[in-house]
Backbone bond lengths (Angstrom), bond angles and torsions (degrees), N, CA, C in turn:
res aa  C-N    CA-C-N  psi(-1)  N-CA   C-N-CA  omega(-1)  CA-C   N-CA-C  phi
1 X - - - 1.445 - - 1.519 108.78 -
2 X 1.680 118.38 135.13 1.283 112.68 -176.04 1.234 80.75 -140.10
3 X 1.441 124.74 132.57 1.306 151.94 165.45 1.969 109.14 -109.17
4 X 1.324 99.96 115.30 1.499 113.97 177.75 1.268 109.55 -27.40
5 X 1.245 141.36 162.29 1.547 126.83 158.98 1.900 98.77 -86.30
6 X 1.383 122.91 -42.59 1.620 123.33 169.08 1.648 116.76 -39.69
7 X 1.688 113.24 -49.54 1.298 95.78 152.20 1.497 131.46 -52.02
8 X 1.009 95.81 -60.63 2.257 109.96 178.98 1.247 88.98 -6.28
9 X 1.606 100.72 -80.75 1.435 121.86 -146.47 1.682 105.26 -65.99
10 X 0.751 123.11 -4.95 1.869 109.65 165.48 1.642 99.78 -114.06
11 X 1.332 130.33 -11.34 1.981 107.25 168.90 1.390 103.12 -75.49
12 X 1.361 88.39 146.50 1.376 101.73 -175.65 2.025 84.49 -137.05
13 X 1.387 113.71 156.70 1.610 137.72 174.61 1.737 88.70 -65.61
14 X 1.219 92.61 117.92 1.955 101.37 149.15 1.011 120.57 -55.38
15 X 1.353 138.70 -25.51 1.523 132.59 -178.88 1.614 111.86 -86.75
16 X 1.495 109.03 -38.94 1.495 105.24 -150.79 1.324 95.28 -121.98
17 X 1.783 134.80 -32.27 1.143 128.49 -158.56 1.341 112.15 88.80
18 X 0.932 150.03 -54.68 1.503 148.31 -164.67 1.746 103.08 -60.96
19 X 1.493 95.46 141.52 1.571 107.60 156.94 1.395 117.17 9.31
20 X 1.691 110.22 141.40 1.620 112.46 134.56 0.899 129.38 -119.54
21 X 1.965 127.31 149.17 1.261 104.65 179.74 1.613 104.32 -105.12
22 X 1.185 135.23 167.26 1.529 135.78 170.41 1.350 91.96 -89.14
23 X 1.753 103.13 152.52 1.448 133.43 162.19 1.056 118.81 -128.69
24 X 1.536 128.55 62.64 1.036 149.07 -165.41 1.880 103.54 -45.92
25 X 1.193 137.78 -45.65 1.553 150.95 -162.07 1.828 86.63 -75.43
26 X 0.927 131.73 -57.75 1.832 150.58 174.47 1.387 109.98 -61.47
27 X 1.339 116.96 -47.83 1.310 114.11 -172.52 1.660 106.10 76.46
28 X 1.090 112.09 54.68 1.620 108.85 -163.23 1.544 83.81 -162.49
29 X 2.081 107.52 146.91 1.015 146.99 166.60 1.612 116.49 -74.39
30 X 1.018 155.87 116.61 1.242 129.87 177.67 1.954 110.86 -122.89
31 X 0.931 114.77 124.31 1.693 116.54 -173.68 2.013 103.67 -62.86
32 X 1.322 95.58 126.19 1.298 106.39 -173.80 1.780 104.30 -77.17
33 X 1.254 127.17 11.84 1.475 123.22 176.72 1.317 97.56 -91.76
34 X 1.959 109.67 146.40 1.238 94.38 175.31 1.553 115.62 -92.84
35 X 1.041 115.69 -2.00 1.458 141.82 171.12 1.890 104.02 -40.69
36 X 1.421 86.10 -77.56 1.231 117.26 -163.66 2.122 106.47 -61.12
37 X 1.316 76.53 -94.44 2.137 104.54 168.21 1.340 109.11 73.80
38 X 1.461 129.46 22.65 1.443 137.61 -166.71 1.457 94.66 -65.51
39 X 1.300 100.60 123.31 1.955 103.50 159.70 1.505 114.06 -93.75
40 X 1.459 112.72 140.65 1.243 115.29 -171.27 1.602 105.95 -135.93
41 X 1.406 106.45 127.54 1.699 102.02 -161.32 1.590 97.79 -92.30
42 X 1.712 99.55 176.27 0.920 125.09 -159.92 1.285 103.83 -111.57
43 X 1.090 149.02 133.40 2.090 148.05 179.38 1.635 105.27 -149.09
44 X 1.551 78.26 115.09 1.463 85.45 -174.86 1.915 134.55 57.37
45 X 1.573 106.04 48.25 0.986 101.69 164.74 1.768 79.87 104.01
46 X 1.204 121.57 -76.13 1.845 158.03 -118.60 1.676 82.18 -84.00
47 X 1.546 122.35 145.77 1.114 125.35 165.10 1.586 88.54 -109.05
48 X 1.788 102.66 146.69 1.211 121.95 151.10 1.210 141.49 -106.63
49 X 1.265 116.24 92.08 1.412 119.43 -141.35 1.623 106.63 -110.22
50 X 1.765 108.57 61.92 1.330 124.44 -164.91 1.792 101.84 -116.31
51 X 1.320 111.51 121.46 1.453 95.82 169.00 1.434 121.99 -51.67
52 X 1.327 145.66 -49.66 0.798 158.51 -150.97 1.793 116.90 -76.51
53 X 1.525 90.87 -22.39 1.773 118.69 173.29 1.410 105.73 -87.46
54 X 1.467 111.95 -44.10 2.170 112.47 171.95 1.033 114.62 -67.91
55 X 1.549 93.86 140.69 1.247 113.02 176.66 1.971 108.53 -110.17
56 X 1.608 99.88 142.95 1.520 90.74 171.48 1.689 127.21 -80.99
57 X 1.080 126.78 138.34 1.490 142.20 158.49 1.419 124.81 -2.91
């Protein structure tokens, strides 16, 4: 999975707003708050960037 860095920089976490980082080896999104930290996977290329789809840490 290769996620643009131009995308990167505008996802933001549905819950909290803050950052994402890619986990390219996982295929998973992970929210850079430490508050927050929702991982949100990746299927097919496609981020799913649904609370209800993250899982916590």
């Amino acid at each position: 999975m290769k996620i643009d860095d131009w995308l990167l920089e505008i996802l933001a976490c549905p819950a909290c707003k803050s950052p994402l980082r890619a986990d390219s080896e996982a295929e998973e999104l992970t929210c850079t708050s430490s508050a927050c930290g929702l991982v949100y996977p990746v299927r097919d290329d496609i981020p799913v960037l649904l609370v209800d789809e993250a899982r916590k840490p």
